[in-house]
C-alpha positions in Angstrom: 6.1 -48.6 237.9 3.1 -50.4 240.2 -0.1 -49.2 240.8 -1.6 -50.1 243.5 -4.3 -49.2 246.1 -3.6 -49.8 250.4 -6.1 -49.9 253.1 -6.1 -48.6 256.3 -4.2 -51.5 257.7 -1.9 -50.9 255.7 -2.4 -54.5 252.9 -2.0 -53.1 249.2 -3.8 -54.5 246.3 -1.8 -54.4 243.5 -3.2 -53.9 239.9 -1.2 -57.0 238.0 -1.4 -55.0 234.5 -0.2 -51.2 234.5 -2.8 -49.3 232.2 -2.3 -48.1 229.0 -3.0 -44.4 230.8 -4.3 -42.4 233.8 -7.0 -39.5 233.7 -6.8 -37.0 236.6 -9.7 -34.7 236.3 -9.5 -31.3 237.7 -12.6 -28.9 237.9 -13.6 -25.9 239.3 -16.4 -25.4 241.1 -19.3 -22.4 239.8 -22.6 -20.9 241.2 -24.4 -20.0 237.8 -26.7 -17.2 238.1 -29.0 -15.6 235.8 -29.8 -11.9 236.1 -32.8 -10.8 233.9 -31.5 -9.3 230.6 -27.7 -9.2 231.5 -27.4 -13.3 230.6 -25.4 -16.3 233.2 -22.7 -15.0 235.8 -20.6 -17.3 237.2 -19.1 -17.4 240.7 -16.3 -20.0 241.9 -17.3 -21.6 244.6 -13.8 -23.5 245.4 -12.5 -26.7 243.4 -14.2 -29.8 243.2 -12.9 -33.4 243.8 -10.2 -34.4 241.2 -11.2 -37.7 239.7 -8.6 -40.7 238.9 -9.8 -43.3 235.9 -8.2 -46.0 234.5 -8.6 -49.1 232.5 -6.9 -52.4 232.5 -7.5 -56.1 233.3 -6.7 -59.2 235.6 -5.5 -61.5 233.5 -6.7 -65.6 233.8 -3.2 -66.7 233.3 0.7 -64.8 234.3 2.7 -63.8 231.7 5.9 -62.2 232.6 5.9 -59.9 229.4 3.2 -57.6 230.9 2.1 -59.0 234.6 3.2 -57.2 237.8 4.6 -58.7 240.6 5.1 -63.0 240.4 2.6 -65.9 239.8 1.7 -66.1 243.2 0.9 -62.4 243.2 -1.6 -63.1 240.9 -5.4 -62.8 242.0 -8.2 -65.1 240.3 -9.8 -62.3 238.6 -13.1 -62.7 239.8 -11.5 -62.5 243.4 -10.3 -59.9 242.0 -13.2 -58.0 240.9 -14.8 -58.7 244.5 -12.4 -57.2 246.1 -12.8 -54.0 244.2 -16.3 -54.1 245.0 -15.5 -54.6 248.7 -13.6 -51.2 248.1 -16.5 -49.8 246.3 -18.6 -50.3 249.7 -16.0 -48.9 252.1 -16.2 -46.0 254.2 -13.2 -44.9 254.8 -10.5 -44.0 252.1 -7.8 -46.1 250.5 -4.8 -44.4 249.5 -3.8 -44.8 245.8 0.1 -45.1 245.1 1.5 -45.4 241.7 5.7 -46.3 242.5 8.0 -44.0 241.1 5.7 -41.0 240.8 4.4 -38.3 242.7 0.9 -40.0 243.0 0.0 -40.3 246.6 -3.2 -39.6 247.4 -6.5 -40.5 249.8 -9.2 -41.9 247.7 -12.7 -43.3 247.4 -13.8 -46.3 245.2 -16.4 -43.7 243.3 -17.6 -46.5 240.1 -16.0 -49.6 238.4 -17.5 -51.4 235.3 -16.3 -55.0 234.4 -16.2 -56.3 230.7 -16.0 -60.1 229.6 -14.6 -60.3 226.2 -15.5 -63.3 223.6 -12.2 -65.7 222.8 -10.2 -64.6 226.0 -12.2 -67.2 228.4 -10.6 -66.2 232.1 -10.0 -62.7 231.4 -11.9 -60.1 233.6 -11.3 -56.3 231.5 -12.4 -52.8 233.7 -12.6 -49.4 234.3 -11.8 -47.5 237.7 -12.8 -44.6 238.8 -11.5 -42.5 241.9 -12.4 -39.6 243.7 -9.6 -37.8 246.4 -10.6 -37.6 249.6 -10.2 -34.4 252.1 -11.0 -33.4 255.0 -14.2 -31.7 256.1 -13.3 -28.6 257.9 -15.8 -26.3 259.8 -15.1 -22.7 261.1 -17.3 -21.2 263.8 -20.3 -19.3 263.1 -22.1 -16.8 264.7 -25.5 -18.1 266.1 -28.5 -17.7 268.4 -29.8 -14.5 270.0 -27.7 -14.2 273.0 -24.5 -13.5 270.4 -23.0 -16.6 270.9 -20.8 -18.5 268.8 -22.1 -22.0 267.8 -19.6 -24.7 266.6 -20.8 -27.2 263.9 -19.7 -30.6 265.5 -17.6 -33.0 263.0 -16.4 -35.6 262.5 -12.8 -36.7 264.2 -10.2 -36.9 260.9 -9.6 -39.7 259.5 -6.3 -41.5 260.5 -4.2 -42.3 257.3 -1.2 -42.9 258.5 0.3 -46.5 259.5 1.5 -46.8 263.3 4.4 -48.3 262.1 4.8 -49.3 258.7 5.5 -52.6 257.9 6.0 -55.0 254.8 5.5 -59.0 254.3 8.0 -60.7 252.8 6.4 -62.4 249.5 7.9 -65.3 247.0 10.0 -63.3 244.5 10.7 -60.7 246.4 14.3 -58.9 247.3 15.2 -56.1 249.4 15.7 -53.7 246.2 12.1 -54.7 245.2 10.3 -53.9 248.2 12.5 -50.6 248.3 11.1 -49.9 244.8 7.5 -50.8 245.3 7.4 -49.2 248.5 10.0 -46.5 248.7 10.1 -45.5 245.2 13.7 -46.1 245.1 15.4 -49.4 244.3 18.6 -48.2 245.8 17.0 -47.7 249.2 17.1 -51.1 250.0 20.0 -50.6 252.3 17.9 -48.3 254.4 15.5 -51.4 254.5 18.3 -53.7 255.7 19.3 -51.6 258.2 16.7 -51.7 260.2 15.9 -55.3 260.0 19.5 -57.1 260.5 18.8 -58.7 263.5 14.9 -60.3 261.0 17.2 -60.6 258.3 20.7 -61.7 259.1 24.1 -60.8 257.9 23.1 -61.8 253.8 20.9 -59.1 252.9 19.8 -61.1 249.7 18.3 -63.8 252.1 15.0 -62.5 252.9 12.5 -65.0 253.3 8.3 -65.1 252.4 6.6 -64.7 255.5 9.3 -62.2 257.5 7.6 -58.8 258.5 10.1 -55.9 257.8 10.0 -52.7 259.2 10.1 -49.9 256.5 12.1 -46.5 257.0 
């Protein structure tokens, strides 16, 4: 299992050390209202945002026991923590992926605290927090004295998807990894193969860093 969170260009930045556990928060929306003597009504006014948080850390140093990914994969951590913050700043939403689940989603960057802890020189320790993005949509409303309808103007959607999805080849990687990571499925790597023959050749365990695969 990988968490990880892609941009619109479709680069992933992948979270070396899985958390200990994930908090989705789900809550409804309500219009309190107080009416004299009766007491507090509430009216649901729709759901709001469900919020992802997490806590982990980017390690100084790999360690194969509990890292993600190889040593190369391994970000400085405060290059690390700058990156997050580049996310924290963006405007337009990441998608959140954690392999082998059903965790797919749009999200924001919403807060991230960073912790340095005495006697672990190096390490970089934080908490994430994410809010899911949607989609604004705006019905027509009647408007203006002739008894015309008016049309609140928005925004054109956001564009999630990749053109054509695509994967770079990285040191350590094989064919059953990337199907994992990417696919959710290790045994998909055929599918992968496939479609690259002519990038990859006739040994499908000879991938090489640097070779851009299609994905399926």
């Amino acid at each position: 299992m990988e968490f990880l969170l892609r941009d619109g260009k479709g680069k992933d930045f992948l979270f070396p050390v899985n958390p200990e556990e994930v908090t989705i928060s789900r809550q409804k929306g309500l219009d309190t209202v107080n009416i004299l003597s009766s007491g507090e009504f509430d009216f649901p006014q729709g759901d709001k945002v469900k919020e992802i948080s997490f806590a982990s850390f980017f390690p100084k140093t790999f360690d194969e026991s509990f890292c993600r990914g190889s040593e190369a994969d391994l970000p400085d951590p405060q290059t690390a923590m700058n990156k997050l913050n580049e996310f924290l700043a963006l405007k337009t939403p990441l998608r959140f992926i954690i392999s082998e689940t059903a965790v797919n989603v749009p999200v924001f960057v919403a807060s991230h605290n960073s912790t340095f802890r005495g006697g672990e020189p190096g390490d970089v320790y934080f908490d994430i927090t994410l809010r899911t993005w949607r989609e604004l949509k705006v019905a027509k409303t009647a408007g203006g004295s002739q008894g015309k309808t008016a049309t609140v103007n928005k925004k054109p959607r956001v564009d999630l998807k990749e053109k054509s999805k695509t994967y770079v080849v990285k040191p350590g990687d094989s064919l059953s990894k990337i199907a994992k990571l990417e696919l959710g499925n290790s045994s998909a790597w055929n599918k992968i193969y496939q479609l690259n023959k002519k990038v990859i050749g006739s040994n499908p365990n000879a991938i090489k860093p640097g070779q851009k695969l299609v994905l399926p």
